[in-house]
MIBASE-840003 format. One record per atom (N, C-alpha, C, CB): residue in three letters; x, y, z; residue number from 1; atom name. Coordinates in steps of 0.1 Angstrom, whole numbers. Atoms other than C-alpha are relative to their C-alpha. Glycine has a CB too. Layout:
N
Ala_X_Y_Z_NUM_CA $
...
end
This chain:
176
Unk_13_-4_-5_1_N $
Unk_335_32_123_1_CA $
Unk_-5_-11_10_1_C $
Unk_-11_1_-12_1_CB $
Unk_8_9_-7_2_N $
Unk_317_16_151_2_CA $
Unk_-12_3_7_2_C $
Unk_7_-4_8_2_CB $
Unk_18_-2_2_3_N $
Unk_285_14_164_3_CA $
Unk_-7_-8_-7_3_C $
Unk_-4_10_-7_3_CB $
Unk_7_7_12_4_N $
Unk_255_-2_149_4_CA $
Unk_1_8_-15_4_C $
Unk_-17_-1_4_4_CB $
Unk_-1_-9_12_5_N $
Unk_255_4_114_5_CA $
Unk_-9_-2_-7_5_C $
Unk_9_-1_-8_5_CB $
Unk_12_-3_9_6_N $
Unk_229_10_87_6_CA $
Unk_0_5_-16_6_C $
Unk_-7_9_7_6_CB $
Unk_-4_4_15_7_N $
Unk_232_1_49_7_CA $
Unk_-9_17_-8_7_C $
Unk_-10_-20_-5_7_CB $
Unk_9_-11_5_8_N $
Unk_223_37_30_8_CA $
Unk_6_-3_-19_8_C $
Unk_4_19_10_8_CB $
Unk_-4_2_15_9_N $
Unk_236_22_-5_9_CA $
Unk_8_-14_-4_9_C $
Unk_9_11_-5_9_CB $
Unk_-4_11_6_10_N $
Unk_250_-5_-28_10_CA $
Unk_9_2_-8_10_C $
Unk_-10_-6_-5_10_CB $
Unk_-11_-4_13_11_N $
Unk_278_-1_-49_11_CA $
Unk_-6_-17_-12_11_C $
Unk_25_-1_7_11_CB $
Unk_6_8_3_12_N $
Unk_258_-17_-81_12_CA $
Unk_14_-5_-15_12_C $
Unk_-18_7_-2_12_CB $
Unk_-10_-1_10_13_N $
Unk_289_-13_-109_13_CA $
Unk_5_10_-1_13_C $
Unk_-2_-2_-11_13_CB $
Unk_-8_-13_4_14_N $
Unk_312_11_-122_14_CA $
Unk_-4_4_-11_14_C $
Unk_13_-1_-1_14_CB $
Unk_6_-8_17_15_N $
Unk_308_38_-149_15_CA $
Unk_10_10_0_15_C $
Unk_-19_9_-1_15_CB $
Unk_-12_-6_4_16_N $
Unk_334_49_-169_16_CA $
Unk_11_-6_-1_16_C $
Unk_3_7_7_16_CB $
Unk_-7_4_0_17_N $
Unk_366_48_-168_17_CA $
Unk_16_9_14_17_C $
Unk_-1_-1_-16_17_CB $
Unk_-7_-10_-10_18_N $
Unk_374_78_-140_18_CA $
Unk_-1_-3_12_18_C $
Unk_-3_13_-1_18_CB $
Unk_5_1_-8_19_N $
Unk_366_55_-114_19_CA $
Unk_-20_5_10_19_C $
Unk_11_3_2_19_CB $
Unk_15_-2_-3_20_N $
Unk_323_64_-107_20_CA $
Unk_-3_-11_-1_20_C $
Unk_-10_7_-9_20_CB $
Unk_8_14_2_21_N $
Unk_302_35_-97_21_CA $
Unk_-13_7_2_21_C $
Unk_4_-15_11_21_CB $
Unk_10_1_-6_22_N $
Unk_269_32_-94_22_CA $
Unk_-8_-2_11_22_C $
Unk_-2_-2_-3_22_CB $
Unk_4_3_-11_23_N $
Unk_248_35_-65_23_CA $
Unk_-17_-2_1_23_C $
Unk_7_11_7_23_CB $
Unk_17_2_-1_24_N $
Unk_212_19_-55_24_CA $
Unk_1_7_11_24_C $
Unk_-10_-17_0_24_CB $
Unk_2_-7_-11_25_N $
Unk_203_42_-29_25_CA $
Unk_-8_-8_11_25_C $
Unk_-7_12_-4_25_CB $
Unk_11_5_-8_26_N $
Unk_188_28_5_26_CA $
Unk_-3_5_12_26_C $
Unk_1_-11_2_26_CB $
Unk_4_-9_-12_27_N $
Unk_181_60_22_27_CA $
Unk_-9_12_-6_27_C $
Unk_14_8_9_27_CB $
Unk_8_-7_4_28_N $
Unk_154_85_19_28_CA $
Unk_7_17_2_28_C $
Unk_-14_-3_7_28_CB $
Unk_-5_-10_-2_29_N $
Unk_182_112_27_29_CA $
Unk_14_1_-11_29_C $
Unk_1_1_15_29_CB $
Unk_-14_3_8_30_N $
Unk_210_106_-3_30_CA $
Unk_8_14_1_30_C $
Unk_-2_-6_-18_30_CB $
Unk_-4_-15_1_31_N $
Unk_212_146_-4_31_CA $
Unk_13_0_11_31_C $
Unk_-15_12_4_31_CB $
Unk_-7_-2_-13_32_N $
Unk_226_144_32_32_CA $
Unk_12_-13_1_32_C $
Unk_-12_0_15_32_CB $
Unk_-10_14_-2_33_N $
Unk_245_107_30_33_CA $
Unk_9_-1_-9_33_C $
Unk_-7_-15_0_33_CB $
Unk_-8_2_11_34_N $
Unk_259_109_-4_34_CA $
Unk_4_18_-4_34_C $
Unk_-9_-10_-12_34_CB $
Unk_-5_-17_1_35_N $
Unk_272_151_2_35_CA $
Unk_15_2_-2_35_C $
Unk_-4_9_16_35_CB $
Unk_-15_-5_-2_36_N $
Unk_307_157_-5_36_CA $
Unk_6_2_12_36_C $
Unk_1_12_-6_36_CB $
Unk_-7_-1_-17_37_N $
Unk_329_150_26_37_CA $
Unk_-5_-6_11_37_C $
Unk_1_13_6_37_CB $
Unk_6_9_-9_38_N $
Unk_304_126_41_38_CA $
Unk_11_-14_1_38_C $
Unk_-17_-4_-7_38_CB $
Unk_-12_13_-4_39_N $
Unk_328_94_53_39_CA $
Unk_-12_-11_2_39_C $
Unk_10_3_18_39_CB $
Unk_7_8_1_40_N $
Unk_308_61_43_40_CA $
Unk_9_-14_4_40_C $
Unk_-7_1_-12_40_CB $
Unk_-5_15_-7_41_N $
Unk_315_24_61_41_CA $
Unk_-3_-9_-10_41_C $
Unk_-8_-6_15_41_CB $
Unk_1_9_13_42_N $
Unk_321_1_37_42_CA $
Unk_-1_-16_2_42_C $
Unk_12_2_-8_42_CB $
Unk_-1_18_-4_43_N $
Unk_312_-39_42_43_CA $
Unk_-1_-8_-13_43_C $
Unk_-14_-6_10_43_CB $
Unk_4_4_18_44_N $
Unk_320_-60_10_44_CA $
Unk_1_-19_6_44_C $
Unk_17_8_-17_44_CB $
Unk_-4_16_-2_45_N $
Unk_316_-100_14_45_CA $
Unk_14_-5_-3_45_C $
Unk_-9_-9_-9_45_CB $
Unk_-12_3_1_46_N $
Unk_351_-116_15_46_CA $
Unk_10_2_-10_46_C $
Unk_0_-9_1_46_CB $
Unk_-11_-5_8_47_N $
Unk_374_-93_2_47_CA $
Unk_6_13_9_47_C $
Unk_-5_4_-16_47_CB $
Unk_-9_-14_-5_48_N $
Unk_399_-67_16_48_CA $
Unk_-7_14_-8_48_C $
Unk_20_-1_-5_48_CB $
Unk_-2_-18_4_49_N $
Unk_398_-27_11_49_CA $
Unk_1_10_13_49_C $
Unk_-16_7_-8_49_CB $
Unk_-4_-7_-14_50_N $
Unk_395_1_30_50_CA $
Unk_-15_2_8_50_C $
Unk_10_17_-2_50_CB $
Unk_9_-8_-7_51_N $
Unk_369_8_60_51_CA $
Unk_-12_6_-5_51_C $
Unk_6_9_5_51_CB $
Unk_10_-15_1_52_N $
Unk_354_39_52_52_CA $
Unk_5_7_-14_52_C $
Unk_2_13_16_52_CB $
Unk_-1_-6_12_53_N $
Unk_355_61_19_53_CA $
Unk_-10_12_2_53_C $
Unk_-3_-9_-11_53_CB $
Unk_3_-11_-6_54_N $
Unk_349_95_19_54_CA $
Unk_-7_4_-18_54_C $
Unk_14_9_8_54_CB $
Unk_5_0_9_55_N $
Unk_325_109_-9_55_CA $
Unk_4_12_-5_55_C $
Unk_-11_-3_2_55_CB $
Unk_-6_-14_7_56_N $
Unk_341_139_-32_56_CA $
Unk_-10_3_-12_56_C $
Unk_19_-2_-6_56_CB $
Unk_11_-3_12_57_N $
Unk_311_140_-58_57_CA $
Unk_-15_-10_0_57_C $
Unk_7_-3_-16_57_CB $
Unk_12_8_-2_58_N $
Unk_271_127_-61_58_CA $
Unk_-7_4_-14_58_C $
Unk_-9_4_15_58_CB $
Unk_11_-4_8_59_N $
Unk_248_127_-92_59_CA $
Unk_-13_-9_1_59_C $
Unk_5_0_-13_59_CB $
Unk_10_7_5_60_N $
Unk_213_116_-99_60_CA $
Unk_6_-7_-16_60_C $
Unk_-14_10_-1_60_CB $
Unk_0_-1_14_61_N $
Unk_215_96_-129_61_CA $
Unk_-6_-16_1_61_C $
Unk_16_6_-9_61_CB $
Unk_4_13_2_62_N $
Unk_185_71_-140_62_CA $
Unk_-3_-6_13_62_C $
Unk_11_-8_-6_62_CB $
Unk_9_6_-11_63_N $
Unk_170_63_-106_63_CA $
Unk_11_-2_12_63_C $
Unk_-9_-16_-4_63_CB $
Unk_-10_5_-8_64_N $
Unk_200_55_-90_64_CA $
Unk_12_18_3_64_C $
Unk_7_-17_-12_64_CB $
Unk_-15_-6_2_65_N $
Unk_238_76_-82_65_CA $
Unk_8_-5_-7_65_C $
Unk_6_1_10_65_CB $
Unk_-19_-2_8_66_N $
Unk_270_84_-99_66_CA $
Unk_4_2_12_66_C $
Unk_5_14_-13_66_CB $
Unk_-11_-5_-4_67_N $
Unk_294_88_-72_67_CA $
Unk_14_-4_1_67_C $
Unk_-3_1_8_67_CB $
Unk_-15_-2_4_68_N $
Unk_330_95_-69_68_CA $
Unk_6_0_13_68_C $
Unk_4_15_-8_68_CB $
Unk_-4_1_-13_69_N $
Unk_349_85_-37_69_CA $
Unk_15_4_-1_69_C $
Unk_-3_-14_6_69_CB $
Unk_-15_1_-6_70_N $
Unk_386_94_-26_70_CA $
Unk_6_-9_1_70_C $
Unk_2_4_10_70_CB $
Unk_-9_16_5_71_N $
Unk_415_72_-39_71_CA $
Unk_-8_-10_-8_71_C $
Unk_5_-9_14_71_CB $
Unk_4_9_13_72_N $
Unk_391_54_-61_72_CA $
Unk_2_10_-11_72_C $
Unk_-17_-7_1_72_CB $
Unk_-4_-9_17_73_N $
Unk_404_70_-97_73_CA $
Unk_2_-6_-8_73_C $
Unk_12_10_-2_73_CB $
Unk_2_11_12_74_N $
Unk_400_42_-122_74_CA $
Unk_-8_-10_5_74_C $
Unk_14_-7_-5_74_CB $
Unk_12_14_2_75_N $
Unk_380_17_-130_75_CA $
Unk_3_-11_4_75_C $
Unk_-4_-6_-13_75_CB $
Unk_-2_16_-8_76_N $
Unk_401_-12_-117_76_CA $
Unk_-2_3_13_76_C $
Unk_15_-9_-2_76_CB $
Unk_2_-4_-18_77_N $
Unk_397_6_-80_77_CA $
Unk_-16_-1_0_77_C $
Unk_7_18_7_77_CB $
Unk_17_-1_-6_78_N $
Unk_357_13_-85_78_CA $
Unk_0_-16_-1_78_C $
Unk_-14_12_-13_78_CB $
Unk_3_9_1_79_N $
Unk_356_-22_-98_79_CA $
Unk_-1_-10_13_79_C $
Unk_7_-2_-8_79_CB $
Unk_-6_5_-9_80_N $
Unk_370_-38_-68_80_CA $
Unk_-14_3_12_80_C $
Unk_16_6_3_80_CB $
Unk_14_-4_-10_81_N $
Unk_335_-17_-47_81_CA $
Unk_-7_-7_-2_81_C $
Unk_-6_12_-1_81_CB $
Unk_11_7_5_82_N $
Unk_313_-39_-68_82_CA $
Unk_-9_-5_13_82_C $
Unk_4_-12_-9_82_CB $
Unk_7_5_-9_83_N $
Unk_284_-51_-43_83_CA $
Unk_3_4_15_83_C $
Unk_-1_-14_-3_83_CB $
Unk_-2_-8_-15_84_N $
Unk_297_-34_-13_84_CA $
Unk_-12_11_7_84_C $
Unk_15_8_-1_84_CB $
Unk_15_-9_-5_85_N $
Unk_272_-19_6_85_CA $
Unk_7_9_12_85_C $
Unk_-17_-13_8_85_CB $
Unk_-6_-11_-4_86_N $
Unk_281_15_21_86_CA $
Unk_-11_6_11_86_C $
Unk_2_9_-13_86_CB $
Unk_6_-1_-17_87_N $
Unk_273_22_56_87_CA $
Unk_1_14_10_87_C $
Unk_9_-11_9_87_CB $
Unk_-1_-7_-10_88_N $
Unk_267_50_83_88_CA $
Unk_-2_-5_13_88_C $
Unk_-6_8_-2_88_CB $
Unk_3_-2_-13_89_N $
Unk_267_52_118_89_CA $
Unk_-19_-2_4_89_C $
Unk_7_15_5_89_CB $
Unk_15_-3_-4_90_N $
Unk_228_44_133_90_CA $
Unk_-2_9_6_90_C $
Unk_-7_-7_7_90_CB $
Unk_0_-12_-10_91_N $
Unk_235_73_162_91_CA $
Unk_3_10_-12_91_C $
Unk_14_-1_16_91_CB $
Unk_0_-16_10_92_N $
Unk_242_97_129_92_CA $
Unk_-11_2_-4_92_C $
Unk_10_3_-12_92_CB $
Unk_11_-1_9_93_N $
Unk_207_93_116_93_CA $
Unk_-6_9_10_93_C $
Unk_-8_-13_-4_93_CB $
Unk_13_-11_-7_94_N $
Unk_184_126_130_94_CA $
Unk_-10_-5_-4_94_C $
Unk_-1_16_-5_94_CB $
Unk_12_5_6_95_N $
Unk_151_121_134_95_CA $
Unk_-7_5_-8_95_C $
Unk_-6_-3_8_95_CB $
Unk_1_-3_7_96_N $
Unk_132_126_110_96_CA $
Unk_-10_15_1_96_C $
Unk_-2_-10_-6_96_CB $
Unk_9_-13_-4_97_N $
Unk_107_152_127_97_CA $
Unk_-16_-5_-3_97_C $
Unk_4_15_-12_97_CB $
Unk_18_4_4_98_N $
Unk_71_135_114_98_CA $
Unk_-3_-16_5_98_C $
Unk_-2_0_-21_98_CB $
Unk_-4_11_-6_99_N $
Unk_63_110_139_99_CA $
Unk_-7_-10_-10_99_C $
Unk_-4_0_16_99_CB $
Unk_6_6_7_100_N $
Unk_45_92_111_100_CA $
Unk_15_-9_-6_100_C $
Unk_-10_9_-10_100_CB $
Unk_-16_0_8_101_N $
Unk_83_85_94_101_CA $
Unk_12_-12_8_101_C $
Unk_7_19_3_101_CB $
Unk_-12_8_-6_102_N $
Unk_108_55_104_102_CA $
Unk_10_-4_-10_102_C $
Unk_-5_-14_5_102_CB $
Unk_-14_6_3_103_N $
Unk_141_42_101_103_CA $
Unk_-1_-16_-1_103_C $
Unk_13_3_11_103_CB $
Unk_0_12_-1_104_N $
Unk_144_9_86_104_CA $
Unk_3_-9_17_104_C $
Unk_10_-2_-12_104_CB $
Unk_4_12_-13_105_N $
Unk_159_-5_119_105_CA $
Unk_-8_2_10_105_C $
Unk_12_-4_8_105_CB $
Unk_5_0_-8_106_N $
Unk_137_9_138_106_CA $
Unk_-16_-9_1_106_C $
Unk_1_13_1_106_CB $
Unk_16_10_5_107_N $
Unk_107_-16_120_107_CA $
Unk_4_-11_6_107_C $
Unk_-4_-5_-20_107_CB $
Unk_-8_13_0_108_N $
Unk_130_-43_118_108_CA $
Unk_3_-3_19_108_C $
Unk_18_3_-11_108_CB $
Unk_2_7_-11_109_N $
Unk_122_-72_149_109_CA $
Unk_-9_3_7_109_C $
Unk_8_0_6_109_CB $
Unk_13_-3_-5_110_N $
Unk_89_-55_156_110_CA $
Unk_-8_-10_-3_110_C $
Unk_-6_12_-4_110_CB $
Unk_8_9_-1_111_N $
Unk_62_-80_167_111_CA $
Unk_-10_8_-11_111_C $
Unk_-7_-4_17_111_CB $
Unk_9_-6_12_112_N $
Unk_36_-76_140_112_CA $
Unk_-15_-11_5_112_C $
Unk_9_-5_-22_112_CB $
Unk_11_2_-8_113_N $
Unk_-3_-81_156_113_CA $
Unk_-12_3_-8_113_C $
Unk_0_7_11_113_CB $
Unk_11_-3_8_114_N $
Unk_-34_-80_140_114_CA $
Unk_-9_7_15_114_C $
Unk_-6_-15_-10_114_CB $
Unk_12_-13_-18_115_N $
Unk_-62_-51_160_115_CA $
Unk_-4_-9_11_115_C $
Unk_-23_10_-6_115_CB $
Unk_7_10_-15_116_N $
Unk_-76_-83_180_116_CA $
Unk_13_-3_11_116_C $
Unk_-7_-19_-6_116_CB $
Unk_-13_6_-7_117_N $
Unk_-38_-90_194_117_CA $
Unk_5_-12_-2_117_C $
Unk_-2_-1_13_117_CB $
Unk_-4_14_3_118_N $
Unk_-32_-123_174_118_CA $
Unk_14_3_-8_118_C $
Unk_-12_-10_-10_118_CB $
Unk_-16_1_8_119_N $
Unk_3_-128_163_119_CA $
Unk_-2_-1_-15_119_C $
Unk_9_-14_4_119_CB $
Unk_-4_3_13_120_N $
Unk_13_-123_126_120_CA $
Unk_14_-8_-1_120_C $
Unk_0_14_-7_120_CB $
Unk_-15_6_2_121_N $
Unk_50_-127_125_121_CA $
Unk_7_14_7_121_C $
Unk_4_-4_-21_121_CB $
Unk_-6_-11_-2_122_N $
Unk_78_-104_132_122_CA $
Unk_3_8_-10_122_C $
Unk_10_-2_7_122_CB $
Unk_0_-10_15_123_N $
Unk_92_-74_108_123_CA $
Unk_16_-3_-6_123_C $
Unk_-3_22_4_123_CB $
Unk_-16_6_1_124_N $
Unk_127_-91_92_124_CA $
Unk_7_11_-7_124_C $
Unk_2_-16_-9_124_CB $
Unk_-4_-9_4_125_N $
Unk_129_-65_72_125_CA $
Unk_-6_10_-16_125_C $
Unk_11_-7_0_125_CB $
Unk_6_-8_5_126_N $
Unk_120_-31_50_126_CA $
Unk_3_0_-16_126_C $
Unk_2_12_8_126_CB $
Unk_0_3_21_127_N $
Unk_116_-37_8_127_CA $
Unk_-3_16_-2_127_C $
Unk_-18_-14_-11_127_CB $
Unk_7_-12_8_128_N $
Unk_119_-6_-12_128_CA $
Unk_1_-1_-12_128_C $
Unk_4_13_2_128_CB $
Unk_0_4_11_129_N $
Unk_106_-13_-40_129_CA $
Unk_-7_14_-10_129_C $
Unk_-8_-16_0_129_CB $
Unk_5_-10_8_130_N $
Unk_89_13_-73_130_CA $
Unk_-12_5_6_130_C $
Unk_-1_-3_-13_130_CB $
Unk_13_-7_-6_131_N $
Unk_57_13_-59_131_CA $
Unk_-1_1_17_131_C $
Unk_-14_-10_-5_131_CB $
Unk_-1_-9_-12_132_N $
Unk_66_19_-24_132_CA $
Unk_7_-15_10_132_C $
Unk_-21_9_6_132_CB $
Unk_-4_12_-11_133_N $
Unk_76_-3_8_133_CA $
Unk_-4_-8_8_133_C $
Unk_6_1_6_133_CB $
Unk_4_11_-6_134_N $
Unk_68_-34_20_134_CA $
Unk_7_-4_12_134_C $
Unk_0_-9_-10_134_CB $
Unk_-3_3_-9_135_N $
Unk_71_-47_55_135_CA $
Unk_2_-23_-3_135_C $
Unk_-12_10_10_135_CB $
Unk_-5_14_3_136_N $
Unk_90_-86_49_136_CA $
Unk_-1_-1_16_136_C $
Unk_17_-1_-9_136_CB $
Unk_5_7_-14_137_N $
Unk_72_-103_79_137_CA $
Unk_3_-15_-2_137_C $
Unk_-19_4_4_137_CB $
Unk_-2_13_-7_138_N $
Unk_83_-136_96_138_CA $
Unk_-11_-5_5_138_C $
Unk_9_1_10_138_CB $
Unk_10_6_-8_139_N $
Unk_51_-158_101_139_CA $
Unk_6_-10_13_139_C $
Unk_-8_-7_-10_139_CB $
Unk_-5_10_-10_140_N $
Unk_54_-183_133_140_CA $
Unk_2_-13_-7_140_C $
Unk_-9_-1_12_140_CB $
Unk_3_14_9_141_N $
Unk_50_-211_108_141_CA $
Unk_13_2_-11_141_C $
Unk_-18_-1_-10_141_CB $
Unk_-9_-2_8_142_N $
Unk_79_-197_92_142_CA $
Unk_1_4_-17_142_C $
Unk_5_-8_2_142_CB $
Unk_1_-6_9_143_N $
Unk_66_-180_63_143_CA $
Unk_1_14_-5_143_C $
Unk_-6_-3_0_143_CB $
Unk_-2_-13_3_144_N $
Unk_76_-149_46_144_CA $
Unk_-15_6_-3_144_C $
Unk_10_2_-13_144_CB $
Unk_13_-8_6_145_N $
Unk_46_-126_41_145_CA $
Unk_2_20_-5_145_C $
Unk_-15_-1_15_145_CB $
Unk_-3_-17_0_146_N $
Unk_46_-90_24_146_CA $
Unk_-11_11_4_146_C $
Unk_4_5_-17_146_CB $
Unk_12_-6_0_147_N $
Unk_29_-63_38_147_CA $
Unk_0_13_-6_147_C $
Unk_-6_0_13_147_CB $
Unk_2_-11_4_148_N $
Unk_21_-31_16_148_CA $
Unk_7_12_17_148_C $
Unk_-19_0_-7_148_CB $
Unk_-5_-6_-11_149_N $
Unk_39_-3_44_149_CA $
Unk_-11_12_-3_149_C $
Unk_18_4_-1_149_CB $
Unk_3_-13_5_150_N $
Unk_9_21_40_150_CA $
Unk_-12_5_8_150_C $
Unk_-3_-1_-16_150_CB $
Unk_8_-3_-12_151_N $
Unk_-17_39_67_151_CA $
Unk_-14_-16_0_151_C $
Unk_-8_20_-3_151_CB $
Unk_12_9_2_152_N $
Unk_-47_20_53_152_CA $
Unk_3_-15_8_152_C $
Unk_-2_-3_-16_152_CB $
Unk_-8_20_-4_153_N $
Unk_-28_-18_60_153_CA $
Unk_3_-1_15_153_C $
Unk_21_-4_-9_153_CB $
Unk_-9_1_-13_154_N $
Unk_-5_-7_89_154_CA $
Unk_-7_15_7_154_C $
Unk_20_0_-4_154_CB $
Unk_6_-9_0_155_N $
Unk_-30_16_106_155_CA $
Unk_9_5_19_155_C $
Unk_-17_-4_-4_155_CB $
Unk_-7_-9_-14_156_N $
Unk_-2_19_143_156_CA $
Unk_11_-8_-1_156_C $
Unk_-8_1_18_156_CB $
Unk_-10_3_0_157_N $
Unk_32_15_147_157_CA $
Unk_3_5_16_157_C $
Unk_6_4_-13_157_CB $
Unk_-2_0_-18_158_N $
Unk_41_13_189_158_CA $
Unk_18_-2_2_158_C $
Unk_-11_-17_10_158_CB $
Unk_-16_2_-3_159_N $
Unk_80_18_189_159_CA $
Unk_-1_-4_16_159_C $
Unk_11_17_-2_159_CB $
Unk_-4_4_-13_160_N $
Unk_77_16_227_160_CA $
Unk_-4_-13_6_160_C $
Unk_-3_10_9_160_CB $
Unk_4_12_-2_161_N $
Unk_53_-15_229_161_CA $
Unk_11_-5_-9_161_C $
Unk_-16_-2_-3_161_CB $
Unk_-5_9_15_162_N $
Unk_76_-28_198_162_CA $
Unk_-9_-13_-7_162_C $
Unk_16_-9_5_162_CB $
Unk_7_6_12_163_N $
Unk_47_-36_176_163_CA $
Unk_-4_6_-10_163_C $
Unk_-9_-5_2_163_CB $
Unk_5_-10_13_164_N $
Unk_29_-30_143_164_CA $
Unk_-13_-5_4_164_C $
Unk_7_-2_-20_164_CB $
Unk_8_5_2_165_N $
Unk_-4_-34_143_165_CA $
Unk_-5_0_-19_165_C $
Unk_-8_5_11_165_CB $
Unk_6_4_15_166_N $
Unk_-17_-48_110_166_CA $
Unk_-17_-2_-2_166_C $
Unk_6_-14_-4_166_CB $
Unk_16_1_4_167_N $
Unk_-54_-44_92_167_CA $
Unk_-1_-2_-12_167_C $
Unk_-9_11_1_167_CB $
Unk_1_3_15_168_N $
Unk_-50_-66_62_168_CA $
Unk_-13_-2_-5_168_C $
Unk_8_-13_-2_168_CB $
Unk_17_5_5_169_N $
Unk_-76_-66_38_169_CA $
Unk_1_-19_-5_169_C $
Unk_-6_12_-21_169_CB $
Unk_2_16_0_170_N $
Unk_-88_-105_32_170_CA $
Unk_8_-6_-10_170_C $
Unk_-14_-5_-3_170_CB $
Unk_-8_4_9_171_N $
Unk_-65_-127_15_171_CA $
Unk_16_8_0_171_C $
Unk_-8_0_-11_171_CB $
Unk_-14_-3_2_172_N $
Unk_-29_-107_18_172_CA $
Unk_9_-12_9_172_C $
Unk_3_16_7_172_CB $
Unk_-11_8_-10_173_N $
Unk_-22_-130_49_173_CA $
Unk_0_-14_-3_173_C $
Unk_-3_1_17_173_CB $
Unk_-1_14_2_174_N $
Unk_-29_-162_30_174_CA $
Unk_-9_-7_6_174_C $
Unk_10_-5_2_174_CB $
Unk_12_-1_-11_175_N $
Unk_-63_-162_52_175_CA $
Unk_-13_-2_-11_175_C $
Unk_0_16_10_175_CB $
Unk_10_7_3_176_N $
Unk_-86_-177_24_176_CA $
Unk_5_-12_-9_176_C $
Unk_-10_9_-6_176_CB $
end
């Protein structure tokens, strides 16, 4: 695969013994990324395998996936996926249709401004966490700050300016 790429899962362990691992999902589309015959890019920290892996089965199960990839068929092959994080193409992502709606990289390295035009930080990157997603902002002082991702907080997002504007209530930005 080439191209930019864009992390839509985690191989978190295996389950079983028929080769299934587990998958933390990190796309709001798993239906479409994790479909039978979808071809996923695979990047694992220093260790061989193959590329890409093609997906032959998907379940919900417990917040997370079960899936079943091609040529993985035991447990010592799923094992070997452990912490590999399973990748698509960025040019395969459609948009989503609701201009309210982004793609993690499309947040990620946006100047982040408060309504007067004062610098917050930049956007390093998108948390999805249970109660929803947080924007992981870079202060200029070099501080991490989280911001709730939600109309109220983040009341404009300017893909073409490449900013967010931010309307924190008092105290999120460490501002008393």
């Amino acid at each position: 695969m080439t191209g930019p790429m864009l992390a839509v899962g985690r191989v978190a362990k295996t389950h079983g013994v028929r080769g299934e691992v587990v998958v933390d999902v990190r796309t709001d589309s798993p239906e479409l990324r994790f479909a039978p015959g979808a071809v996923l890019g695979v990047q694992r920290r220093g260790e061989a395998g193959p590329d890409t892996l093609t997906v032959t089965a998907a379940r919900p199960h417990a917040g997370r996936l079960l899936v079943r990839f091609e040529s993985v068929d035991d447990m010592d092959a799923a094992e070997h996926l452990r912490g590999a994080t399973l990748m698509v193409r960025a040019d395969a992502l459609e948009a989503t249709g609701d201009p309210d709606e982004y793609h993690d990289h499309q947040l990620e390295g946006l100047r982040v401004v408060l309504p007067t035009g004062d610098e917050v930080g930049v956007v390093r990157e998108i948390l999805h966490t249970p109660g929803g997603e947080l924007l992981s902002v870079r202060t200029p002082d070099d501080v991490e700050r989280l911001i709730p991702f939600v109309s109220e907080i983040v009341p404009e997002v300017d893909l073409a300016a490449g900013r967010v504007v931010v309307d924190p209530p008092e105290g999120l930005l460490g501002d008393d």
